[in-house]
N, C-alpha and C positions, 0 to 999 in steps of 0.2 A: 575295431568294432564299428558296426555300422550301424546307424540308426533313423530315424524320421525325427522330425523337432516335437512331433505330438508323441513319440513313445519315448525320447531320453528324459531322463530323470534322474535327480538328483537328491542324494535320502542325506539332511542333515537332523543332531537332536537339536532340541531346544536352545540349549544353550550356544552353540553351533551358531543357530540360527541368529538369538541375541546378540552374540560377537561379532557378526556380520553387518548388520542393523548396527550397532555401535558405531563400526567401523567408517559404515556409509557414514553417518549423523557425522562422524568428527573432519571426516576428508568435504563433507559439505560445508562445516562450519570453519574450518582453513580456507576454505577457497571464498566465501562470503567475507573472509578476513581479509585476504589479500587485493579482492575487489577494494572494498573499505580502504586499506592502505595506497591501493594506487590510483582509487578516486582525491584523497586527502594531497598525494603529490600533485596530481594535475590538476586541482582545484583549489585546492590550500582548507585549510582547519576552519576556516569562516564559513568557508561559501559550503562544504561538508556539515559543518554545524548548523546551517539554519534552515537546511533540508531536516532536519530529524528535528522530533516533538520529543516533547521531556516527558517524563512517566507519567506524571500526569494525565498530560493530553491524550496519551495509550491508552491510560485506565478510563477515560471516559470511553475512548473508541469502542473498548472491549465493554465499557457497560451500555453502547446500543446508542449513543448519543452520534448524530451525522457528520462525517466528518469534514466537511465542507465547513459548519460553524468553527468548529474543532480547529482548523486549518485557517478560517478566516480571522480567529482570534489568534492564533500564534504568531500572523501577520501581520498580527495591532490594526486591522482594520475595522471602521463601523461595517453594519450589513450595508447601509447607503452608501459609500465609499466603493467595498467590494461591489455593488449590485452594477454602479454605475462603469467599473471598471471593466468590468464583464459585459457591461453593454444590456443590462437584464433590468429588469422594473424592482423595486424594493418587495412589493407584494409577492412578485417569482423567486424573488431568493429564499424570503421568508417561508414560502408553500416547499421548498427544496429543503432548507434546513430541517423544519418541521415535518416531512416526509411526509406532506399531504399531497406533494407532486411527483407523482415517480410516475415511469413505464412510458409516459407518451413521448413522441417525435421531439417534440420541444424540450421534453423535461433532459432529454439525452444531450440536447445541443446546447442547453444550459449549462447540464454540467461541463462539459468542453469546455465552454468557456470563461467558466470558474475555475477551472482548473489549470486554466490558460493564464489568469488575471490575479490564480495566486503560487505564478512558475512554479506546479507539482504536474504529477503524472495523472490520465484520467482514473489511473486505476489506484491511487491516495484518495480518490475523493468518492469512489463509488462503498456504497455500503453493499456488505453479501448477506 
C-alpha cells in the first residue's frame, strides 16, 4: 500500500486510544524511574535528596508562591545570605521573590544567578 504522510491514517476507538495514552504515561513514568535510580547510584541518597522539596514546598509552588523564596528557604538561607551569595542587592531579590521584578535584562541575569547560588537548575526557579 502506498501512501503520502498527509493521506495515511490511522482509525483507532476510544478506548484504543486511552490504552495507548496509558501505555505512553507508564513507559514514561519507568523511564523517570530509572533516571531517578541511576542518578541515586551516581550521586548517592543525600545529594538526590536535597535536590527535591518536600510536599510542602510543591504545594506552595503550585499555589503561585515564587520559587526562588521557595528554594531559598529549603536552603536555610536568610534573603541577605542568598542576595549576597548571588552577588544581587537585598532589595533585587526581594523585587524577584515578590515578582515585582520580572521580564527585564537584569531581572533574567538575576535569576541565573540565584539559581547558581542555590546549586538548582534555571528552570526550578523560573515561574510559568
Amino acid at each position: 500500500m502506498t501512501g503520502s504522510a498527509a493521506t495515511d491514517r490511522v482509525v483507532l476507538t476510544r478506548a484504543e486510544y486511552d490504552a495507548l495514552l496509558d501505555r505512553i504515561e507508564d513507559a514514561e513514568d519507568r523511564a523517570s524511574l530509572a533516571e531517578h535510580r541511576a542518578d541515586v547510584r551516581a550521586r548517592g541518597t543525600t545529594a538526590v535528596v536535597a535536590d527535591a522539596l518536600p510536599v510542602e514546598a510543591v504545594e506552595r509552588l503550585l499555589a503561585g508562591e515564587h520559587p526562588v523564596r521557595i528554594w531559598r528557604e529549603h536552603r536555610g538561607l536568610t534573603a541577605r545570605a542568598l542576595a549576597e551569595r548571588a552577588g544581587l542587592s537585598a532589595a533585587d531579590l526581594s523585587e524577584i521573590e515578590t515578582g515585582t521584578k520580572r521580564g527585564s535584562v537584569d531581572a533574567v541575569l538575576a535569576i541565573v544567578k540565584l539559581a547558581r547560588a542555590l546549586d538548582i537548575s534555571v528552570e526550578d526557579v523560573v515561574q510559568s
